[in-house]
C-alpha positions in Angstrom: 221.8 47.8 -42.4 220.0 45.2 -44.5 217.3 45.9 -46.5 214.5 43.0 -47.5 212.3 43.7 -50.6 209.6 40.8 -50.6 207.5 41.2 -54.6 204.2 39.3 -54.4 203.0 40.0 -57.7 202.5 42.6 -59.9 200.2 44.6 -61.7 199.1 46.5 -64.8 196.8 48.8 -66.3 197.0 48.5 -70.6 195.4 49.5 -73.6 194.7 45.4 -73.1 193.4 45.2 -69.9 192.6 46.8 -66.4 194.8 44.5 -64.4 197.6 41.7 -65.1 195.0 39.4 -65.3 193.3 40.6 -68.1 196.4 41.8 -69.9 198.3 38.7 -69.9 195.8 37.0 -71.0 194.9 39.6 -74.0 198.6 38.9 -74.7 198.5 35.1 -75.3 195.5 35.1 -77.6 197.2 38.0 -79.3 194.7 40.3 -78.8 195.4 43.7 -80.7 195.5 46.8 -79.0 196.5 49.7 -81.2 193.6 51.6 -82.6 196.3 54.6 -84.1 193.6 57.3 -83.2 193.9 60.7 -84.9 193.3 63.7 -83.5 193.3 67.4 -82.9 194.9 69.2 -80.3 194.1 72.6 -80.5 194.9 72.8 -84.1 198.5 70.6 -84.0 198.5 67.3 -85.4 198.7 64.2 -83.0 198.3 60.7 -82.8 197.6 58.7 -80.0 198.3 55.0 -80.4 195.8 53.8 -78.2 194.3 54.2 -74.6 193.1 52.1 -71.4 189.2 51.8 -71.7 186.9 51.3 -69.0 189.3 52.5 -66.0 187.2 53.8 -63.4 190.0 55.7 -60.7 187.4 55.9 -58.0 188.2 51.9 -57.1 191.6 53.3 -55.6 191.0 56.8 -55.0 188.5 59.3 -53.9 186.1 61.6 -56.3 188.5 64.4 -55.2 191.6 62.6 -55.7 190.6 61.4 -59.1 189.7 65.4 -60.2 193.1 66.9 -59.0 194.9 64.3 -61.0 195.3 63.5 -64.6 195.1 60.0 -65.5 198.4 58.6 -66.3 198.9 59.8 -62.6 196.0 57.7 -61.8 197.1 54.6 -63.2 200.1 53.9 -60.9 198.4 53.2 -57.7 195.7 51.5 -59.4 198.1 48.8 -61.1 199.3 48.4 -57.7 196.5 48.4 -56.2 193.8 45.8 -58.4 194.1 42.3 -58.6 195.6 41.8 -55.5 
């Protein structure tokens, strides 16, 4: 059995941008990204090096799809999913 993969693109969602668009171009005018936030969580240390802004999950999912799931979870389908 043969198996055919065919990739027409591909796509991202970044501290830099919402889509590979966006990203890539952040990337060749050497846009920073890092803000190094400090924070709290519940009274341990952390740091978060930065986080996407502006992602809205209801372009790829429903209002009840976006509640059950945390974001990181949301991000997959929505970089493969925008831009194309």
């Amino acid at each position: 059995m043969k198996v055919r993969v065919a990739i027409n693109g591909f796509g991202a969602i970044t501290p830099l941008g919402n889509d590979a668009q966006n990203t890539c171009a952040a990337v060749k005018t050497a846009t920073p990204a890092l803000m190094h936030n400090q924070i709290q969580c519940n009274g341990i240390p952390c740091r978060i090096d930065d986080e996407v802004k502006d992602f809205d999950p209801l372009r790829v999912m429903t209002l009840k799809g976006a509640q059950r799931t945390d974001p990181f979870i949301q991000y997959a389908p929505a970089a493969s999913l925008i831009g194309h």
